[in-house]
OpenMM code with the backbone's topology and positions (N, CA, C; nanometers):
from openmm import Vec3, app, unit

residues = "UNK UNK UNK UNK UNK UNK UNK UNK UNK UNK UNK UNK UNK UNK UNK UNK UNK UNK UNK UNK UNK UNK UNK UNK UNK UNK UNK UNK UNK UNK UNK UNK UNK UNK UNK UNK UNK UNK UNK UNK UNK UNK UNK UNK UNK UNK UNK UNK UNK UNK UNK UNK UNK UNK UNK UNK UNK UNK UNK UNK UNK UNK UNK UNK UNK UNK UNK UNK UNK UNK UNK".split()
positions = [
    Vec3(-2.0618, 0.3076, 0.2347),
    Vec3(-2.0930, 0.4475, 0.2458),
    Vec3(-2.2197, 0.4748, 0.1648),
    Vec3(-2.3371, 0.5676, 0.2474),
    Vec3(-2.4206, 0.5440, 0.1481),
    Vec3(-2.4351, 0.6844, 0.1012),
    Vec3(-2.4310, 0.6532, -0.0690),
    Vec3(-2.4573, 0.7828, -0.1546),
    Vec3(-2.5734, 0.7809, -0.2606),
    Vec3(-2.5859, 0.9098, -0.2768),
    Vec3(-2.7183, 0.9861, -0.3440),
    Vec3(-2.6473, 0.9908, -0.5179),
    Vec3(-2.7211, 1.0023, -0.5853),
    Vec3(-2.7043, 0.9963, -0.7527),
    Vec3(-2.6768, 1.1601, -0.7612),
    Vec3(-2.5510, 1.1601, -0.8072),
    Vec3(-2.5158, 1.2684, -0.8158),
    Vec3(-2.4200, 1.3191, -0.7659),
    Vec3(-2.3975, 1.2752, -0.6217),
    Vec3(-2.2914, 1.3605, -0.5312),
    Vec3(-2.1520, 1.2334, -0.6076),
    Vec3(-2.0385, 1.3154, -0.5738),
    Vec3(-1.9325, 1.2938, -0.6151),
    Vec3(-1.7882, 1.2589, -0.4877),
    Vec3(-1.7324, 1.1769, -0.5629),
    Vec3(-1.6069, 1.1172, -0.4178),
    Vec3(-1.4887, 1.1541, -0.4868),
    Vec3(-1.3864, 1.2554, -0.4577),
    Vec3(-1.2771, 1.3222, -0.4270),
    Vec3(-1.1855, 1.1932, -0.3851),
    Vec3(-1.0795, 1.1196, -0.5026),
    Vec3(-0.9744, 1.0283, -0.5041),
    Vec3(-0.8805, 1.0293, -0.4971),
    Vec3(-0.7889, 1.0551, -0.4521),
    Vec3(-0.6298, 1.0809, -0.4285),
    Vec3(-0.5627, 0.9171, -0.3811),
    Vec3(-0.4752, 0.8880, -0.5268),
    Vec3(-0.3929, 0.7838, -0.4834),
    Vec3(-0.2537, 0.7769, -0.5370),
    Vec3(-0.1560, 0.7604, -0.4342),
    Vec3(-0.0227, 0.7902, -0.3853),
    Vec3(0.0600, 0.6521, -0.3614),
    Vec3(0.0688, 0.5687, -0.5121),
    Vec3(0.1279, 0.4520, -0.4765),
    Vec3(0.3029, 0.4541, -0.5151),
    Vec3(0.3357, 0.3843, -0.4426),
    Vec3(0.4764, 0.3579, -0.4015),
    Vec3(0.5733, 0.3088, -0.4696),
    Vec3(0.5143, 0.1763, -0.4106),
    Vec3(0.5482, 0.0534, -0.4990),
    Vec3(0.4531, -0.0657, -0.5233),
    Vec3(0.4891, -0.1894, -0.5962),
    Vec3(0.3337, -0.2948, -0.5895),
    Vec3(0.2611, -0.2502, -0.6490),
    Vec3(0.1566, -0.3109, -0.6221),
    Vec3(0.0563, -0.3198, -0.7698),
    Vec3(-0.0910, -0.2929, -0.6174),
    Vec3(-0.2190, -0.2093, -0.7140),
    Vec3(-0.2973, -0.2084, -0.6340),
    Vec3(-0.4238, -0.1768, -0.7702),
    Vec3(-0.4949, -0.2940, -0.6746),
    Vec3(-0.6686, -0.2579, -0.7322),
    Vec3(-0.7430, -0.2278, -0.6921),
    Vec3(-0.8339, -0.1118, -0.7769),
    Vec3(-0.9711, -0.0787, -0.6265),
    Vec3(-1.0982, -0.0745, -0.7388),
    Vec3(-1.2192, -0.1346, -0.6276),
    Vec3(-1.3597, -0.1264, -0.6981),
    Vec3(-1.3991, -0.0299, -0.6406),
    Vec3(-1.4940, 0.0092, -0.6650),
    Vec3(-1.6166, 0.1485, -0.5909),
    Vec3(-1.7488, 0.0526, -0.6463),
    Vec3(-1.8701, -0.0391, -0.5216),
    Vec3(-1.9160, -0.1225, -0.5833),
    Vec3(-2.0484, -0.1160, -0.4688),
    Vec3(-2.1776, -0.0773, -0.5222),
    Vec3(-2.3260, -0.0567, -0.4567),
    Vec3(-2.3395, -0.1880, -0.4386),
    Vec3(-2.4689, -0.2078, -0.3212),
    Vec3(-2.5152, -0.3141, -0.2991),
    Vec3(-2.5861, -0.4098, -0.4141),
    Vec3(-2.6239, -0.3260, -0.5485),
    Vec3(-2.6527, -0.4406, -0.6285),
    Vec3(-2.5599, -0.4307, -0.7298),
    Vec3(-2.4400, -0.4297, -0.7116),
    Vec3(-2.3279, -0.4673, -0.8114),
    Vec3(-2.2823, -0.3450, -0.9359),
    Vec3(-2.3045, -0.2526, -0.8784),
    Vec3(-2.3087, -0.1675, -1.0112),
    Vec3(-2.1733, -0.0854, -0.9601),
    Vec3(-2.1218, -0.0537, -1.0534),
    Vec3(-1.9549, -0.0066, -1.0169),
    Vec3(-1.9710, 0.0482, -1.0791),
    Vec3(-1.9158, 0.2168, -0.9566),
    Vec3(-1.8695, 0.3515, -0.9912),
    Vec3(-1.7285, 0.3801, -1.0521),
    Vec3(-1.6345, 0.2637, -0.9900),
    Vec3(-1.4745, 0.2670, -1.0629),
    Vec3(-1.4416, 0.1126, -1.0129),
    Vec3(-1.3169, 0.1267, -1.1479),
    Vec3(-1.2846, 0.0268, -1.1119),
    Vec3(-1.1249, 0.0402, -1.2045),
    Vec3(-1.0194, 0.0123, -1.1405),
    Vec3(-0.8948, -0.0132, -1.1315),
    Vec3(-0.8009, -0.0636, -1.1392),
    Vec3(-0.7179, -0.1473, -1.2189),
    Vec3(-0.6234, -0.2592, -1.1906),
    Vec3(-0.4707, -0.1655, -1.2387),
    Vec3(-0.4401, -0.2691, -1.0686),
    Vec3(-0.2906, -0.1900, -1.1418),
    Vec3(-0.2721, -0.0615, -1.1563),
    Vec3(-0.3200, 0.0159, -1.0540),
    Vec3(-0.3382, 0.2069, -1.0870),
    Vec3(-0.2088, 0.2946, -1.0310),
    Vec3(-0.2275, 0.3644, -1.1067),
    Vec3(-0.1033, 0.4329, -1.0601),
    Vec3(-0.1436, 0.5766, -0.9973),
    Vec3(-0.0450, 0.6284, -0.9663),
    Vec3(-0.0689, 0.7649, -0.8506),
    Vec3(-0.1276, 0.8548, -0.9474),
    Vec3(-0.2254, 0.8785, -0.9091),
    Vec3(-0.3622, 0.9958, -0.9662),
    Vec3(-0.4477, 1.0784, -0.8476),
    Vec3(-0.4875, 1.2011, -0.9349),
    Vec3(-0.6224, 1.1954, -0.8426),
    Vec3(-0.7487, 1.2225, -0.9482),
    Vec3(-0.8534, 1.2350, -0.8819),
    Vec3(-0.9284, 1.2331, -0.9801),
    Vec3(-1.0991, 1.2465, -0.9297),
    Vec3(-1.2076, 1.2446, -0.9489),
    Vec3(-1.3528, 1.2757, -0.8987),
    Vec3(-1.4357, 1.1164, -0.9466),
    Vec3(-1.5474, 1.0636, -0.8898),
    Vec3(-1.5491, 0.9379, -0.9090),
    Vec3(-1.7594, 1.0095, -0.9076),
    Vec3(-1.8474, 1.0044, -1.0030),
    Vec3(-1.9290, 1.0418, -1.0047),
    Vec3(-2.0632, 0.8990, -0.9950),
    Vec3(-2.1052, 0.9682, -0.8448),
    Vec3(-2.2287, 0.8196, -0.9016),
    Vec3(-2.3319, 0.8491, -0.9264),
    Vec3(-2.3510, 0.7526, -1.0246),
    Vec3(-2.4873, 0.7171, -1.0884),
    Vec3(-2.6281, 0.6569, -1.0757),
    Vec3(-2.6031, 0.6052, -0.8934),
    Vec3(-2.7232, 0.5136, -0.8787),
    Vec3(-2.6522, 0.5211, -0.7610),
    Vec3(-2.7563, 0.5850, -0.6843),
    Vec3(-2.8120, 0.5975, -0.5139),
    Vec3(-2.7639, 0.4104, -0.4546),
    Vec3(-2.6882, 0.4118, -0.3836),
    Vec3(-2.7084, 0.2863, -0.2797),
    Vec3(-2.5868, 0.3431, -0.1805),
    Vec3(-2.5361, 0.1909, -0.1421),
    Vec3(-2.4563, 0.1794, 0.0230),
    Vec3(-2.3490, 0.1051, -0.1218),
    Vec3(-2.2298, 0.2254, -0.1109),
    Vec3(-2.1232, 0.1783, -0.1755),
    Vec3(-2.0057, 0.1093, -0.0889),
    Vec3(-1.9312, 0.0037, -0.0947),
    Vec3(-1.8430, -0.0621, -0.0632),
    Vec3(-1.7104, -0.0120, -0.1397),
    Vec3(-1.5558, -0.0031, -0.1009),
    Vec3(-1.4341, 0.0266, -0.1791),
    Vec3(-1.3561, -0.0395, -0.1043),
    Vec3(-1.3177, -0.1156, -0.2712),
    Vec3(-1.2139, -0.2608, -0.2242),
    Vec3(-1.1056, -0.1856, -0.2614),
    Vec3(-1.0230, -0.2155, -0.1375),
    Vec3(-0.8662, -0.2167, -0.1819),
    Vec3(-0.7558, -0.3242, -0.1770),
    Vec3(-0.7574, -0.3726, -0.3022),
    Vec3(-0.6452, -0.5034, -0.2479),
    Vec3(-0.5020, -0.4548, -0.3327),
    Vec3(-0.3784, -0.5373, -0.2492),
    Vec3(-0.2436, -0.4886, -0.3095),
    Vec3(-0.1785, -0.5792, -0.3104),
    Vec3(-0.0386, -0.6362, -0.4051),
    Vec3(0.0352, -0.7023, -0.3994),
    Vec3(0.1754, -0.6325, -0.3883),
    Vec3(0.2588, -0.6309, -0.2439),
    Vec3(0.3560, -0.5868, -0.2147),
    Vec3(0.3598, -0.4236, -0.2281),
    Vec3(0.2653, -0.3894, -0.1774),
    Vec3(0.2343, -0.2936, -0.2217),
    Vec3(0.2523, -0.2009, -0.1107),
    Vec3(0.2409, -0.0308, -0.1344),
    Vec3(0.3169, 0.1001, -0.0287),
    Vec3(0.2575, 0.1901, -0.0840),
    Vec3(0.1913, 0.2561, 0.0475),
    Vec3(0.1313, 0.4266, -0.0437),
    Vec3(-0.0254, 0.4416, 0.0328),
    Vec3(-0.1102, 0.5467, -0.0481),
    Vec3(-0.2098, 0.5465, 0.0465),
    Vec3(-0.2921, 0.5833, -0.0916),
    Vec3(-0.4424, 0.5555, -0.0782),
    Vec3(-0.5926, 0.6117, -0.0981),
    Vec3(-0.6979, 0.6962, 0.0057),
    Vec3(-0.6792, 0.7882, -0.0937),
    Vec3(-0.8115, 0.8603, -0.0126),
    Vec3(-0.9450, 0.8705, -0.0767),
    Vec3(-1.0817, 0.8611, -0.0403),
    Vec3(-1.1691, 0.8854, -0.0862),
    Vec3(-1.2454, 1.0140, 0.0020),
    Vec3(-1.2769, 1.0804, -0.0395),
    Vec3(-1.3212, 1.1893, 0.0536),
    Vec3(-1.4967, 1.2345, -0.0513),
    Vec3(-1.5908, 1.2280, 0.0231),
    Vec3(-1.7360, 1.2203, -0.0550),
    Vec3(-1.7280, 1.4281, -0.0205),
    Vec3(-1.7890, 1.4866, -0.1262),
    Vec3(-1.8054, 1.6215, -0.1521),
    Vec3(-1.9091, 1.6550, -0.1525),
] * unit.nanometer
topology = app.Topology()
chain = topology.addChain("A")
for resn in residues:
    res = topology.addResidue(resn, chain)
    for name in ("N", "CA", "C"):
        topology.addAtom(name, app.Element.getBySymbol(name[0]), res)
């Protein structure tokens, strides 16, 4: 997704059960968030440096949902 320095991504996560990690991670490696093991939150994720962001979601046995919604 590509974002501008400044604008902000709207996080809502609703886990279940299992374990879940997520990056928020630009084309040259610079991470907006990052996660292990998170539990149900929501929260605003602010970036700092303009690129084409990638968001990993990996889970072990895991149930529930993420939202990212850009504002």
């Amino acid at each position: 997704m590509p974002l501008s320095e400044g604008e902000t991504i709207e996080t809502s996560i609703d886990i279940k059960k299992g374990d879940v990690d997520i990056i928020v991670e630009n084309e040259n490696g610079t991470i907006a968030y990052q996660g292990n093991d998170v539990e149900s939150c929501n929260f605003m994720i602010e970036i700092e440096e303009a690129g084409t962001y990638t968001f990993y979601i990996t889970g072990l046995k895991a149930g529930g949902s993420v939202y990212f919604i850009k504002q």
